[in-house]
N, C-alpha and C positions, 0 to 999 in steps of 0.2 A: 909752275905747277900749282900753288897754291891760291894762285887767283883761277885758275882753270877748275879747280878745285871748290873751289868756292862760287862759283856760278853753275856748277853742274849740279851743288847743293839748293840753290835759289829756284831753280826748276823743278827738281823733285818733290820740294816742298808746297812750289804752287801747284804740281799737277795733284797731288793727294789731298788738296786743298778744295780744288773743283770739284770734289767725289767722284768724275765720271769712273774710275778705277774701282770703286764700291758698288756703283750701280750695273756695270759690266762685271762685276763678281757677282753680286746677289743672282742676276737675271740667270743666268750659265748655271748655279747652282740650281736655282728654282725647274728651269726647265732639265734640267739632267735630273733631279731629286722625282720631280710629278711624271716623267717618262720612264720610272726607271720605278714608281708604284705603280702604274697605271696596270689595272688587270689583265687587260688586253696581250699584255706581256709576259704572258707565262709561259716561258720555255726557258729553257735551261741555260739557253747559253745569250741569256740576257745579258752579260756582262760587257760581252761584244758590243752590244747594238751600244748599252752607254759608254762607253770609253768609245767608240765613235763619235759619238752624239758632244758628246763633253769635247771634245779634241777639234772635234769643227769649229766649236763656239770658241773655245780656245782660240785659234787659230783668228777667227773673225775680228774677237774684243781687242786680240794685241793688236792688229795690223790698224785697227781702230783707234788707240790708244796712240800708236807711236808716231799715225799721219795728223790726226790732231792736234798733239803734241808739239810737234816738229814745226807743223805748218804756222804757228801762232807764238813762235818766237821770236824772231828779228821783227816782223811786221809790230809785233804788240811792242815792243823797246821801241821804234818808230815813231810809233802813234801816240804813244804818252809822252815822249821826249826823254826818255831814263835812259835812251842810248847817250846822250849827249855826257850826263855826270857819267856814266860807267865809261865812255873812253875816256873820261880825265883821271882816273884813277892813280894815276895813268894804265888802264889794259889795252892792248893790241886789238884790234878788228880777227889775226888770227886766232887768236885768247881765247874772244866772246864764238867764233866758230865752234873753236874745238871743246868749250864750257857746257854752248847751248845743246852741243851731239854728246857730249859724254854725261851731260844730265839727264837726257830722252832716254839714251841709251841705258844707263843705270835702273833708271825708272820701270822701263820695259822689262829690263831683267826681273827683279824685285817683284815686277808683276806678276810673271811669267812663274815664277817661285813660288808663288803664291798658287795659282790657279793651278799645274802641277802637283801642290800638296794636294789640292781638295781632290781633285783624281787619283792620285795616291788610296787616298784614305777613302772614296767609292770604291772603288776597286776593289781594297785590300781588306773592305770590311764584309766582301762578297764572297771572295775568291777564297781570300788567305792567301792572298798569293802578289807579293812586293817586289817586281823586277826593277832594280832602284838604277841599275847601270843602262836599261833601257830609259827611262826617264830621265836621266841625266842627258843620255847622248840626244832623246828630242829634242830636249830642253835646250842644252846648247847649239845645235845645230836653229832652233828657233831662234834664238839671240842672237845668233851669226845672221842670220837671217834679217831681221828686224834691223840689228847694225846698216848695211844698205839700204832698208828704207826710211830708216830717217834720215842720212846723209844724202839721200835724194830727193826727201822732202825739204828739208834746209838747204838744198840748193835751187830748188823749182821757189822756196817762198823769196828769194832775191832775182827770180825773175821775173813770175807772175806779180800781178799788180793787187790782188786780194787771197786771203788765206784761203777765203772758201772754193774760187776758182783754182789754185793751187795742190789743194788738198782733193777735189773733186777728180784733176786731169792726173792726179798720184797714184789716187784709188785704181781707176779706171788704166793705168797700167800694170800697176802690181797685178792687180786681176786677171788682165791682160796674159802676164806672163807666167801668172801659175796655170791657169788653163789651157794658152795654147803654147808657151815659151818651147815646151819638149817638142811638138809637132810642126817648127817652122822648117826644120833642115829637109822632113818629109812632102811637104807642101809645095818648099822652094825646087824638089828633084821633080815634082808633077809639071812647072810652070814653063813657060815659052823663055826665051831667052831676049831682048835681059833680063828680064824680072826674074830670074831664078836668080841672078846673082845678086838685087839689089836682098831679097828674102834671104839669103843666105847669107849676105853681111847684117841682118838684123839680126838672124839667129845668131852668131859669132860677138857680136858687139851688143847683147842686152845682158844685162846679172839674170844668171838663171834661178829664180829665186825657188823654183818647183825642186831644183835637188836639193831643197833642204827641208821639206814636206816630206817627214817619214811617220805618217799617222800607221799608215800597213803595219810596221812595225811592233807597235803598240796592238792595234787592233787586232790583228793572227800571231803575236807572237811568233813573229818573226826571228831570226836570229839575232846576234848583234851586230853593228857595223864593223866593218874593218875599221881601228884606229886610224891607222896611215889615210887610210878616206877621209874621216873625219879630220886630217889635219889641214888633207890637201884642200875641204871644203872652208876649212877655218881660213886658210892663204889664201883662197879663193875670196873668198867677202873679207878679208881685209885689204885688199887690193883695189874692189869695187869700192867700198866705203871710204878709202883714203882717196882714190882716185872723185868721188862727189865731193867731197872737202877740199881737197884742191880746187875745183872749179870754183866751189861756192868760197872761198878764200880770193878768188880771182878776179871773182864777178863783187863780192864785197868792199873790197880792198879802193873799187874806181867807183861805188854805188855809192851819188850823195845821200846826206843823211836826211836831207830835209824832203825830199823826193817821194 
């Protein structure tokens, strides 16, 4: 644990090192800050429109943040040849896996915590009004979230041959699945046969990453979730995320290095 520990340190530090994390902070505050004076906005329950507004962005920068991230790990130890002294360490190939996911994944958190506060504190400096147990459960259901896509972007970056085509074919599925993931089991009951049943094993076999999209929540003041939900959504992404680690453990394990 200690060497896994210590390589999930060595990523944290370089991603806060890129600033991209600051410059996706700044931008999210500036546009939430100038939409949220803009005169045009005089009604009451402006508070809405920004805790939408923020929450999107939110929502954009991590998924930004974590495919990045993700994608420019193993290929960059590759490319410089640092993978060669770090397995003499001696560390495992499953080590440097579980190092490089639990550094993204920490990092994302920490981000996450971050961008949360500053919504917090619009919010709260409007309202007067701190629903800290609904922010949590975003929060965490965001993380839970985020956990599956970086373990399936660190497993796409050992099979694609460049970060950027890696990271591009990642996007364009997350994407993919937060907007139509909920509506395949509807589309696949419209279709001819078989294709209803190839769509219906997509919908059954993709992480559903839209249940963990509870901006509504936030935004009408929604109630709270059920805990027991939230647990079963936490087993839920940790099944998917263990399940892309194994593969990319799989696919590593027989992936020369010089390649």
């Amino acid at each position: 644990m200690n060497k896994v520990v210590a390589l999930a340190g060595v990523v944290i530090k370089e991603l806060y090192r890129r600033k991209d994390v600051y410059v996706l902070f700044v931008l999210t505050a500036l546009i939430t800050l100038v939409m949220g004076s803009a005169k045009f906005f005089n009604d009451p329950k402006i508070v809405r429109y920004l805790v939408e507004i923020c929450l999107l962005l939110i929502w954009v920068s991590a998924i930004v943040i974590a495919v990045g991230t993700a994608a420019r790990q193993i290929p960059a130890e590759c490319e410089n040849r640092t993978i060669f002294p770090l397995l003499a360490k001696p560390v495992t190939r499953g080590q440097v896996i579980v190092g490089k996911f639990l550094g993204c994944w920490l990092a994302c958190g920490i981000t996450l915590v971050a961008f949360y506060l500053f919504l917090a504190i619009v919010r709260g400096s409007r309202e007067q009004y701190w629903p800290l147990l609904h922010y949590f459960q975003a929060l965490w259901l965001q993380w839970m979230c985020l956990g599956v896509i970086v373990a399936m972007v660190l497993f796409g970056s050992l099979i694609f041959s460049a970060p950027s085509a890696n990271a591009t074919i990642c996007v364009i599925v997350i994407v993919g699945i937060l907007l139509l993931g909920r509506h395949l089991n509807v589309v696949a009951f419209r279709q001819p046969k078989p294709l209803d049943l190839i769509v219906y094993s997509i919908y059954f076999f993709i992480p559903h990453l839209e249940w963990y999209d509870v901006r509504d929540m936030l935004v009408h003041d929604q109630p709270l979730i059920n805990w027991l939900a939230i647990l079963g959504a936490t087993i839920y992404a940790a099944v998917y995320t263990a399940t892309f680690l194994l593969l990319a453990w799989l696919r590593f394990r027989r992936k020369p290095l010089n390649a």
